[in-house]
MINU-31234 format. One record per residue (C-alpha): residue number from 1; z, y, x. Coordinates in steps of 0.001 Angstrom, whole numbers. Each point is the difference from the previous one (the first is absolute). Example, Ala and Ser with C-alpha at 12.3 -4.5 7.8 and 13.67 -1.06 7.14 Angstrom:
BEGIN
{i: 1; w: 7800; v: -4500; u: 12300} $
{i: 2; w: -660; v: 3440; u: 1370} $
END
This chain:
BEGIN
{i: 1; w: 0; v: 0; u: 0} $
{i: 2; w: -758; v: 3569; u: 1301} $
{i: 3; w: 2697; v: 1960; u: 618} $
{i: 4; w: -1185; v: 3504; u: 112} $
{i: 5; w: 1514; v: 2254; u: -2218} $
{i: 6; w: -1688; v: 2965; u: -213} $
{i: 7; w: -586; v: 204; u: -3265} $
{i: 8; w: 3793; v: 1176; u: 28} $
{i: 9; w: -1234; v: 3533; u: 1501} $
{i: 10; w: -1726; v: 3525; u: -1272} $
{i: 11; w: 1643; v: -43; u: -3433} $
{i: 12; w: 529; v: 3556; u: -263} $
{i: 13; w: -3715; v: 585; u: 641} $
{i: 14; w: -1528; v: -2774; u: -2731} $
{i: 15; w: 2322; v: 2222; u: -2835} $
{i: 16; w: -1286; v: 3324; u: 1381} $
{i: 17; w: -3690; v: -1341; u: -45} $
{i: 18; w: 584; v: -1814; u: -3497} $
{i: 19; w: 737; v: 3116; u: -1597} $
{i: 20; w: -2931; v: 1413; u: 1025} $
{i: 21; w: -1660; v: -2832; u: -2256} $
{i: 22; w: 2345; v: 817; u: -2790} $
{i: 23; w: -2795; v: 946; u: -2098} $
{i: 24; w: -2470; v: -2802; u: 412} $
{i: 25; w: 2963; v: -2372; u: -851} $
{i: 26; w: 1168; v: 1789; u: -3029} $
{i: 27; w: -3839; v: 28; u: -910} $
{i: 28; w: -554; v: -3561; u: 490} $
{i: 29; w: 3341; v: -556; u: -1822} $
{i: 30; w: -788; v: 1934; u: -3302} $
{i: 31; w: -3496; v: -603; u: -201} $
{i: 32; w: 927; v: -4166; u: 270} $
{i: 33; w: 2776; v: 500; u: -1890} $
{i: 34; w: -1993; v: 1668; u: -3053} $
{i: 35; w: -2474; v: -2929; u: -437} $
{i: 36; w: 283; v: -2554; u: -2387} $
{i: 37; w: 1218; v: -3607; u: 1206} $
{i: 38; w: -1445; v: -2686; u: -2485} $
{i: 39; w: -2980; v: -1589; u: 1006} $
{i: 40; w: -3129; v: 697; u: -1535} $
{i: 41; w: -3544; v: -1138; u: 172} $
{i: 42; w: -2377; v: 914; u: 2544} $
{i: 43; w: -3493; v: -628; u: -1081} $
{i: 44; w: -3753; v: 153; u: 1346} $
{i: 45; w: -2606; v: 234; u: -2098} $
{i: 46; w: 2198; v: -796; u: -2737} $
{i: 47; w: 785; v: -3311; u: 1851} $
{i: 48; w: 3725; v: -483; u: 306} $
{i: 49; w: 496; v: -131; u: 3776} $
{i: 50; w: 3985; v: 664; u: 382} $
{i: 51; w: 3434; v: 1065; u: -986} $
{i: 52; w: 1048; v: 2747; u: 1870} $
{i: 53; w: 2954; v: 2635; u: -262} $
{i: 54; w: -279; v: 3595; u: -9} $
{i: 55; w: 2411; v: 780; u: 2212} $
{i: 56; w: -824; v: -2876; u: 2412} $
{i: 57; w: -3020; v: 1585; u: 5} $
{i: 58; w: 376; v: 3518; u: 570} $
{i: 59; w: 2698; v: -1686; u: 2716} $
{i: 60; w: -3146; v: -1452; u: 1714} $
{i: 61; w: -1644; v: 3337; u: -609} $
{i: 62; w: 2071; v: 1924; u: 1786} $
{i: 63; w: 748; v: -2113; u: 2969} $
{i: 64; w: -3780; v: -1218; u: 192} $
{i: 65; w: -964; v: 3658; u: 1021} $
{i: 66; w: 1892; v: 312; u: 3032} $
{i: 67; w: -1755; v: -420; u: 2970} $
{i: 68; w: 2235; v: -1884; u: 1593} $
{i: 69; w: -386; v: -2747; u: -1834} $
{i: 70; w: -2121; v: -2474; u: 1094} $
{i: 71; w: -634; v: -2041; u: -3529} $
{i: 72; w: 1520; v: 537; u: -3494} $
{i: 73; w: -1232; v: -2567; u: -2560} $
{i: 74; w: 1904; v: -1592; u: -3158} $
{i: 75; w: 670; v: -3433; u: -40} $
{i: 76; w: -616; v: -2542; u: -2479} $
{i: 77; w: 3225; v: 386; u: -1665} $
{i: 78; w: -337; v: 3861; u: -118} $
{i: 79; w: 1910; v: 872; u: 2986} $
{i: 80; w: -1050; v: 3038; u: 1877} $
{i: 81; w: -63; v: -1295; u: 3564} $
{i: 82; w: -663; v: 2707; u: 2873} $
{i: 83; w: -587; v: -1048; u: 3781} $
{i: 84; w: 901; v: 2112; u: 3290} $
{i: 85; w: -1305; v: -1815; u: 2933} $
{i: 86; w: 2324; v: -598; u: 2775} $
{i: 87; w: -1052; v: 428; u: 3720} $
{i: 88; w: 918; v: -3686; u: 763} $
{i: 89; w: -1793; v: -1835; u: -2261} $
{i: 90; w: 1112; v: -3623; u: 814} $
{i: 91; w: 3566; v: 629; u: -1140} $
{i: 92; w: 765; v: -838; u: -3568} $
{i: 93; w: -254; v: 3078; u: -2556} $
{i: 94; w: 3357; v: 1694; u: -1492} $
{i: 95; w: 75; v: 1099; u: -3893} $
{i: 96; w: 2060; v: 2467; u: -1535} $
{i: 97; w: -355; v: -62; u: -3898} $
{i: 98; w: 1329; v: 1151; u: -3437} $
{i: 99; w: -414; v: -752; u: -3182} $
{i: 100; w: -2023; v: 2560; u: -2289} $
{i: 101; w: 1913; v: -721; u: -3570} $
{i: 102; w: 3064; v: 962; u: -1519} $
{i: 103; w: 2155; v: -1024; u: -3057} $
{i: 104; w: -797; v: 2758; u: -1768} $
{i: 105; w: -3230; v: -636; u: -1987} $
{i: 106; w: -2844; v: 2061; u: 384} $
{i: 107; w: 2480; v: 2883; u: -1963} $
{i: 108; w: -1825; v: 2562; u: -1811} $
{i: 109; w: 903; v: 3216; u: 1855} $
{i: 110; w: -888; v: -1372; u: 3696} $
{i: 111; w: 644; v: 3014; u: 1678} $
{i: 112; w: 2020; v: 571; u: 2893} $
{i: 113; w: 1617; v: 2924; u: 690} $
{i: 114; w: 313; v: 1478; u: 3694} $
{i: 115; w: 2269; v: 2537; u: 1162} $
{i: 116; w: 1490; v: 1424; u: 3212} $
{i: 117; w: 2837; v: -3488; u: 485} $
{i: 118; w: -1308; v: -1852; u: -3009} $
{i: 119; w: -2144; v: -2104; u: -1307} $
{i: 120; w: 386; v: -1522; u: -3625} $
{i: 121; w: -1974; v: -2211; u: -3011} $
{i: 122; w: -841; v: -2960; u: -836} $
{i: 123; w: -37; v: -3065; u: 3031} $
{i: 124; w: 329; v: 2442; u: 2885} $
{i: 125; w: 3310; v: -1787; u: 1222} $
{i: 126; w: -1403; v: -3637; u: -754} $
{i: 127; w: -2122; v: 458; u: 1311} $
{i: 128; w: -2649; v: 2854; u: 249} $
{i: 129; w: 1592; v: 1550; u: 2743} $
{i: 130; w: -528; v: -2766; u: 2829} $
{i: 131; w: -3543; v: -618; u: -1959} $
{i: 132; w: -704; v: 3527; u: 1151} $
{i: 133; w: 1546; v: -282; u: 3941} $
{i: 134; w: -1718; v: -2971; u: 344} $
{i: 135; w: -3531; v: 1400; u: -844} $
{i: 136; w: 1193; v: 2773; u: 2747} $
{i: 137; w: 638; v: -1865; u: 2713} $
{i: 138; w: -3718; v: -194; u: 1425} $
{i: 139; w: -15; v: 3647; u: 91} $
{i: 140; w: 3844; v: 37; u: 1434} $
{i: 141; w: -828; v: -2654; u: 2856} $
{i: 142; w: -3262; v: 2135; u: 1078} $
{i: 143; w: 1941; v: 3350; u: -281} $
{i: 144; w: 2983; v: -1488; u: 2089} $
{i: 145; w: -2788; v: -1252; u: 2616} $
{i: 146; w: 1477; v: -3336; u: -405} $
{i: 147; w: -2587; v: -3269; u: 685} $
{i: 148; w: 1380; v: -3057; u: -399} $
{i: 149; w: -795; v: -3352; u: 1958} $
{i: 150; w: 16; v: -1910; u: -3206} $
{i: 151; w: -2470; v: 442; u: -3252} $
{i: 152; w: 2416; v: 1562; u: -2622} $
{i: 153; w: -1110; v: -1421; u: -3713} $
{i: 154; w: 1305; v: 2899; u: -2728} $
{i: 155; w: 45; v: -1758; u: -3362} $
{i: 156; w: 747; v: 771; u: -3888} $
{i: 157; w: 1112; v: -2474; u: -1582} $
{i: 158; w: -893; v: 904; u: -3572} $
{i: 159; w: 1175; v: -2711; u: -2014} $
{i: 160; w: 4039; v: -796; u: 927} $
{i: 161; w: 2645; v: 792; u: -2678} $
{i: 162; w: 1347; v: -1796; u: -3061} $
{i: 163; w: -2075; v: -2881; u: -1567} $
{i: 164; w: -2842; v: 869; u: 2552} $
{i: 165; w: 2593; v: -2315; u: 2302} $
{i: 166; w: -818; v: 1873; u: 3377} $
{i: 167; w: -3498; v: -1190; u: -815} $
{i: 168; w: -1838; v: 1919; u: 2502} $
{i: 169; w: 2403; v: -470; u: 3400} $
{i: 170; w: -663; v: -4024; u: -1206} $
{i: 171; w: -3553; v: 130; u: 169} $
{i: 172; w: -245; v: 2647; u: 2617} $
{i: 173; w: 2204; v: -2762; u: 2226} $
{i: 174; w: -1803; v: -2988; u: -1274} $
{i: 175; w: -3342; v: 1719; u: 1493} $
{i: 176; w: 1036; v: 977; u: 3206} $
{i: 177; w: -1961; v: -2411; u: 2657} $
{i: 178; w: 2258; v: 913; u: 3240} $
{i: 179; w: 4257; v: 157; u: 465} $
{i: 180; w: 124; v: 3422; u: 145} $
{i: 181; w: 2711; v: 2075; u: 2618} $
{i: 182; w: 2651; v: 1624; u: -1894} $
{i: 183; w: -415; v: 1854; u: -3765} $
{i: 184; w: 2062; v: 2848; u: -1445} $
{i: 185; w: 11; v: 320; u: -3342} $
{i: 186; w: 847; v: 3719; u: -2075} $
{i: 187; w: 2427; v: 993; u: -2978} $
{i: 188; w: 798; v: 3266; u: -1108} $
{i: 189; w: 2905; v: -7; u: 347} $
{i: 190; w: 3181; v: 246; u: 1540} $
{i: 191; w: -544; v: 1069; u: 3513} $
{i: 192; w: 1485; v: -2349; u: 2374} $
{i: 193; w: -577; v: -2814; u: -2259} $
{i: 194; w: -403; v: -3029; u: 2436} $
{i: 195; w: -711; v: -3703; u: -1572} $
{i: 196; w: -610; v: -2777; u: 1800} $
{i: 197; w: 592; v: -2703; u: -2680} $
{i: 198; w: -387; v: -880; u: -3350} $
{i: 199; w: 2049; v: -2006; u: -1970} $
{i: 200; w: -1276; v: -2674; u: -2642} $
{i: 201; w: -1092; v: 1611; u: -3071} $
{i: 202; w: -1058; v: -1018; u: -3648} $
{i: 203; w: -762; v: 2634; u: -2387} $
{i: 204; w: -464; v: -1105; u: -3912} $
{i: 205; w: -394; v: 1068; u: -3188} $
{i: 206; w: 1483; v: -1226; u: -3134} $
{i: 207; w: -1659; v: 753; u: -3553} $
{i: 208; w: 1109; v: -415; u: -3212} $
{i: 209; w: -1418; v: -352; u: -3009} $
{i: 210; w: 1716; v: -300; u: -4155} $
{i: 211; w: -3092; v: -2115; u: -1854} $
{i: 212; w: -1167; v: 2505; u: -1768} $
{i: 213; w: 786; v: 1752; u: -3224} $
{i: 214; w: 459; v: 3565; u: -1520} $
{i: 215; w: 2955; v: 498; u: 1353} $
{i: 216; w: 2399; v: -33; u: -2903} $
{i: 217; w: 756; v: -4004; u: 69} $
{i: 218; w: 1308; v: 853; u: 3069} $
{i: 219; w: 2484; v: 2780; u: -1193} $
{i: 220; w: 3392; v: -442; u: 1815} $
{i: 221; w: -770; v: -3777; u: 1464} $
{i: 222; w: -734; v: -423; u: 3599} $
{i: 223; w: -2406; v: 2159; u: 1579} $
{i: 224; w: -1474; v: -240; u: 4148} $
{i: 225; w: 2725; v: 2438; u: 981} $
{i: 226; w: 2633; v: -2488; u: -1280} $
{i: 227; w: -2274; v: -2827; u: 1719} $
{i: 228; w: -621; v: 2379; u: 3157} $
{i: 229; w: 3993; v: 320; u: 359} $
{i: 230; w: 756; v: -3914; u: -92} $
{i: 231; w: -2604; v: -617; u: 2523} $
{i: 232; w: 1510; v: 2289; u: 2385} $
{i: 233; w: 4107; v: -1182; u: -936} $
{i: 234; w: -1304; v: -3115; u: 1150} $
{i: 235; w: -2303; v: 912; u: 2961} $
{i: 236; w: 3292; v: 2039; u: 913} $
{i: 237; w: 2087; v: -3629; u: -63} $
{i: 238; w: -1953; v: -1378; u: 2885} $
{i: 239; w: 1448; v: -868; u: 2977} $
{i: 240; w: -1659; v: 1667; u: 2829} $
{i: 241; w: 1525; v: -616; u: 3884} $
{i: 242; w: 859; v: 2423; u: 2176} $
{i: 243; w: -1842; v: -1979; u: 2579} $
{i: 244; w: -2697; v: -386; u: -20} $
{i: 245; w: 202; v: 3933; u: -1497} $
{i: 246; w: -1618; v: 1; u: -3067} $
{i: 247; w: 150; v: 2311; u: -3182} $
{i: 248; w: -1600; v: 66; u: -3297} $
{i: 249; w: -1147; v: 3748; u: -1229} $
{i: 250; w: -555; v: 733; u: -3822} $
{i: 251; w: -2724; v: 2954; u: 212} $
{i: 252; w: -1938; v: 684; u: -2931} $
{i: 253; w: 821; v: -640; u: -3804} $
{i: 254; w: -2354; v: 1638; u: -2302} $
{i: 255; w: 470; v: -816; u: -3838} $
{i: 256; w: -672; v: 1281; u: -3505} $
{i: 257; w: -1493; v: 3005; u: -1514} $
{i: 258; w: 2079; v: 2033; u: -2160} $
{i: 259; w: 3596; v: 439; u: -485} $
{i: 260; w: 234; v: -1558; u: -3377} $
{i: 261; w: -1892; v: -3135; u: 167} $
{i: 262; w: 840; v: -3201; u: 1382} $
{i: 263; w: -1473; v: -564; u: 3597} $
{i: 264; w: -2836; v: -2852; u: -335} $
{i: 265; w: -1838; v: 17; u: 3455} $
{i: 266; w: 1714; v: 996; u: 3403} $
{i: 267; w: -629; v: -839; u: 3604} $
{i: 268; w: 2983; v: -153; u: 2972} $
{i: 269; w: -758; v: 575; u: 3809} $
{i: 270; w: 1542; v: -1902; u: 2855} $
{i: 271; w: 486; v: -1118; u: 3412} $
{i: 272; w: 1590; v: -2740; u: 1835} $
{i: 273; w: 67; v: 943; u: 4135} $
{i: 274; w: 2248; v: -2508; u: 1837} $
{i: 275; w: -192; v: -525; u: 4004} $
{i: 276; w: -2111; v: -3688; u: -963} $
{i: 277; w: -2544; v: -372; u: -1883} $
{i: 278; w: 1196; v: -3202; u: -1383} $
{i: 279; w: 3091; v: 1333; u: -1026} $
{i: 280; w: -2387; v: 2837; u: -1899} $
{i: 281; w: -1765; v: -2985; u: -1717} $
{i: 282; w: 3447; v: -1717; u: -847} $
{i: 283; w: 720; v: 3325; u: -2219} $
{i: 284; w: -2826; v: 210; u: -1178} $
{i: 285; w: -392; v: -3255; u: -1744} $
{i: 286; w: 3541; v: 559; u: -923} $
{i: 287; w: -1351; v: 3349; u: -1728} $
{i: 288; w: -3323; v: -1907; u: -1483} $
{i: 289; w: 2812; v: -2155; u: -1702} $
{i: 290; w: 1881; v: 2495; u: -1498} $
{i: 291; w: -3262; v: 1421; u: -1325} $
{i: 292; w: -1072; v: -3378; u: -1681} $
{i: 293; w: 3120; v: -850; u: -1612} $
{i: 294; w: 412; v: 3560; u: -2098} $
{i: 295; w: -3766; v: -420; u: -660} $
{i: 296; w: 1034; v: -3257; u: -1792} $
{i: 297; w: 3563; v: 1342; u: -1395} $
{i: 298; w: -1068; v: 2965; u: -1088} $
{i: 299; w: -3431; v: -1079; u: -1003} $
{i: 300; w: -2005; v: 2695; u: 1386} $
{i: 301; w: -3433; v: 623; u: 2090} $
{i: 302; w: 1013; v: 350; u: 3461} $
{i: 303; w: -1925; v: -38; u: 3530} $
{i: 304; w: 1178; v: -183; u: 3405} $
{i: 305; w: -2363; v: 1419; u: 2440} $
{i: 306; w: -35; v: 602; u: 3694} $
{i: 307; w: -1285; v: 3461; u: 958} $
{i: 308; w: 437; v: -163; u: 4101} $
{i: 309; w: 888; v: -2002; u: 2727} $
{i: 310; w: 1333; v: 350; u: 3571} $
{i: 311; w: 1245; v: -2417; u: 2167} $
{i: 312; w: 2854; v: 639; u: 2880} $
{i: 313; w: -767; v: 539; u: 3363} $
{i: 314; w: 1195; v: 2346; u: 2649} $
{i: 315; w: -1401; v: 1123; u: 3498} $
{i: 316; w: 3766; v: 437; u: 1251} $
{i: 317; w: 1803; v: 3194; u: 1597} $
{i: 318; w: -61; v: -1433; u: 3230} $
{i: 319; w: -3966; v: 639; u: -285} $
{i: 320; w: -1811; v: 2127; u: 2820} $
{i: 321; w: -1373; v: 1730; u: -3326} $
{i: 322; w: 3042; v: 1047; u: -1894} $
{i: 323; w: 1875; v: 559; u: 3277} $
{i: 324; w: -2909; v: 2375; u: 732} $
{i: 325; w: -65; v: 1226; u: -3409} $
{i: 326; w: 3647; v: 835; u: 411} $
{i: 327; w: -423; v: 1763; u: 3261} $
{i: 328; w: -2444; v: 2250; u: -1312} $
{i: 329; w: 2332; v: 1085; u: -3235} $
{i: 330; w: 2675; v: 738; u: 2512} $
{i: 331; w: -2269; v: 2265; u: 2031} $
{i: 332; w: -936; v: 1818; u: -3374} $
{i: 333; w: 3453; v: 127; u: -676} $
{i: 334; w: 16; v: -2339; u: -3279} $
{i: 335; w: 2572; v: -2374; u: -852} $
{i: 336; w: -1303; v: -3580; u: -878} $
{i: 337; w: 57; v: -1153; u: -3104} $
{i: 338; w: -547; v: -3390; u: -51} $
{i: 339; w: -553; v: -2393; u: -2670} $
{i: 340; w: -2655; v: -3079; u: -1528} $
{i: 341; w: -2860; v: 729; u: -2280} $
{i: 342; w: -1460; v: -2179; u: -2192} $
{i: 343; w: -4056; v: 1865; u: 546} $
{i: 344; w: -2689; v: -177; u: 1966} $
{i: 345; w: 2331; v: -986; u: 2738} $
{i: 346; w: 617; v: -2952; u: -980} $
{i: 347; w: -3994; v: -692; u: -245} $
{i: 348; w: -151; v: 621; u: 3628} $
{i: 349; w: 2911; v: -1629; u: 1084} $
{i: 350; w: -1207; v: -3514; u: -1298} $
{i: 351; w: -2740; v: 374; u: 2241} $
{i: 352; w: 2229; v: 466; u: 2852} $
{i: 353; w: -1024; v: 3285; u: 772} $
{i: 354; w: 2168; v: 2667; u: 1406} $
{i: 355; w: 431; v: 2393; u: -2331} $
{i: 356; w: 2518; v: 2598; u: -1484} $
{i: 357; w: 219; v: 2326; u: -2548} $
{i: 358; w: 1152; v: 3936; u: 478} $
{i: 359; w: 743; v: 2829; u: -2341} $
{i: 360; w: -2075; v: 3585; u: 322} $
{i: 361; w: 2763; v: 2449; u: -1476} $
{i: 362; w: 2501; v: 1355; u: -2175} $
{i: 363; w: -564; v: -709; u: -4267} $
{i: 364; w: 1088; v: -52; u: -3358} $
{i: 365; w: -308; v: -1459; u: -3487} $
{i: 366; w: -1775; v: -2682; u: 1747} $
{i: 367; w: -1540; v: -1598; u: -3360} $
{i: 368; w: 27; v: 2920; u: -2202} $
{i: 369; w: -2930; v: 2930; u: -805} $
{i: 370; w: 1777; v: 2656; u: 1739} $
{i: 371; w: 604; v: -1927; u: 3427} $
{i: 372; w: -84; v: 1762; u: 2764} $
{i: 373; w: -72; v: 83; u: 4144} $
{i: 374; w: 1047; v: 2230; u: 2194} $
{i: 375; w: -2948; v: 1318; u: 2662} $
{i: 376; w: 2225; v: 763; u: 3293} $
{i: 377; w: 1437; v: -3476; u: 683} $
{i: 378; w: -3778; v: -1361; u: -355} $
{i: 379; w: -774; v: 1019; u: 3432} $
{i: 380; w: 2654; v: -2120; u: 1498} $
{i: 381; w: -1254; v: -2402; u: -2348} $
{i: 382; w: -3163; v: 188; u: 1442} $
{i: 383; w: 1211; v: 443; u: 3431} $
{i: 384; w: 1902; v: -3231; u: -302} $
{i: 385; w: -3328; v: -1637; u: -580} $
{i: 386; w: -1890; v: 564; u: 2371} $
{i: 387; w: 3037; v: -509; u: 2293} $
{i: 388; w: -320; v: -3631; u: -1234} $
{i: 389; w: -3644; v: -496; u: 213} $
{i: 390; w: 185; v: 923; u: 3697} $
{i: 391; w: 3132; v: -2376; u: 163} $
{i: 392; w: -2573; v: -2868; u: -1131} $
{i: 393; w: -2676; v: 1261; u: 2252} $
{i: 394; w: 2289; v: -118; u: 2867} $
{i: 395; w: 221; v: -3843; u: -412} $
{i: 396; w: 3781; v: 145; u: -2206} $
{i: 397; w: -1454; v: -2942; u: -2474} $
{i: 398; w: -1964; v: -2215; u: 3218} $
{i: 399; w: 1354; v: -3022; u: 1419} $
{i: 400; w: 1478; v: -281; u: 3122} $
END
């Protein structure tokens, strides 16, 4: 392993030069940001040729006019993929990515709002904000005058959150024909974020559905509230261990109309995380019982349904990456925060590639309309990257 370490050096000069970019990176930021996220159909000659996203595309749009990028295509999944040749092409390639949706929903007033230490709407903590620092970093690298030895692959991932099961990491991975050297991967949020791990992870949906009348026959008699609060006194009566670590989290419930009338379709949102996997299947199936038997008992329409998937894997903290990763927080002056996460990490991980996850600034109301992030920390953030990318370069993830 190469032990040179200076990528630990000339901090104060990256922020000072990053704020010179500050408006190219709020421009990339908003204008990504603003686009829609569901997919929609990309014809020729009125020939259906492929789904594409918006703002995966105006993400390619924006990075593909650089001239310091050597190729920016779209995969066949819709990932944006950008390429900056490295100056030693036989060593394997690096990639820094993020993932282009959030769990807001293509909301109906997409605007972002920017102002002198601010800015707020819609997505822009999870996770518009690294969407729009990644599509800067071309123009950062050139403006910095830094050339790496490796090729550095810049990807969206379009494709990651809820149901769509980290979809596009998956088939991103699945695609890739060579190991590469090291990955970082960006969230919004919080700055000094640092995971390395990911614990096992189910997430699942229960529905319920009253066969179906007006209404009035079911006037005072059980309802999928009343149904929805059983299920969880008796998910709550499992017996989890304390090793391996495991815990069960009750998300979602969503039931009924109006205040009056009995409640006669509803859906609950979970998790089960546990250090095993198997002991993440164990609750499960415990859960998938619980489910059947009030189906039966309380004889309703229910469903069960898995909505994503991680398993658990961790690179470690003894690492040359996250001891690297550390090192560089420290010289930024940012305290570690370290903890798993059951993403995109975990996709890379089970490849056996080195990889960690880091946080670009300060945020709030993560999930809500009126998020918002704060713009000073985001240099560090962005400091802190490319403190780790030269970490990689510098050999951090080779083998002895």
């Amino acid at each position: 392993m190469n032990t040179n370490k200076k990528y630990l050096s000339g901090y104060p000069d990256i922020i000072d030069t990053l704020h010179t970019l500050k408006e190219v990176i709020i421009s990339n930021i908003v204008m990504i940001g603003q686009e829609p996220m569901e997919l929609q159909v990309i014809k020729d000659d009125d020939v259906a040729i492929a789904n594409r996203s918006p703002r995966a595309a105006m993400f390619s749009e924006r990075i593909g006019a650089l001239s310091s990028v050597d190729e920016c295509t779209t995969d066949s999944d819709g990932n944006p993929v950008a390429l900056i040749k490295g100056r030693s092409p036989g060593k394997k390639p690096i990639i820094v990515c993020a993932h282009l949706d959030t769990t807001i929903k293509d909301p109906e007033d997409p605007t972002l709002w920017v102002t002198d230490s601010v800015i707020t709407g819609p997505g822009i903590a999870d996770n518009t904000v690294s969407a729009g620092a990644l599509a800067s970093l071309p123009e950062i690298l050139e403006v910095l005058n830094i050339h790496l030895e490796s090729d550095l692959y810049i990807v969206g991932l379009s494709q990651s959150l809820g149901k769509k099961n980290l979809t596009s990491a998956r088939q991103f991975i699945a695609n890739w024909r060579h190991q590469p050297r090291g990955a970082v991967i960006l969230e919004g949020i919080e700055i000094g974020r640092l995971n390395y791990y990911s614990l096992g992870m189910v997430r699942a949906e229960i529905t319920c559905q009253i066969p179906a009348v007006t209404g009035w026959e079911h006037k005072g008699e059980t309802n999928t509230i009343i149904i929805f609060n059983e299920i969880i006194n008796r998910i709550m009566a499992i017996e989890v261990p304390q090793r391996p670590k495991t815990r069960i989290n009750i998300g979602r419930l969503d039931a009924g109309l109006k205040y009056g009338d009995t409640a006669l379709t509803g859906t609950m949102g979970f998790e089960v995380v546990s250090d095993s996997l198997a002991m993440v299947d164990a609750v499960y199936g415990k859960i998938e019982d619980i489910v059947e038997s009030i189906a039966y008992e309380s004889q309703v329409t229910m469903q069960l349904k898995k909505q994503s998937n991680v398993g658990a894997y961790s690179l470690g903290y003894n690492h040359p990456l996250v001891k690297s990763a550390v090192s560089v927080m420290e010289e930024l002056n940012l305290k570690p925060k370290i903890s798993s996460s059951e993403s995109e990490l975990a996709v890379f991980l089970a490849r056996q590639i080195p990889t960690i996850t880091v946080g670009l600034t300060h945020g709030e109301n993560v999930h809500k309309e009126n998020a918002s992030v704060e713009i000073e920390p985001m240099f560090k953030g962005i400091a802190q990257i490319i403190g780790i990318l030269l970490a990689i370069d510098g050999g951090v993830c080779d083998e002895n």
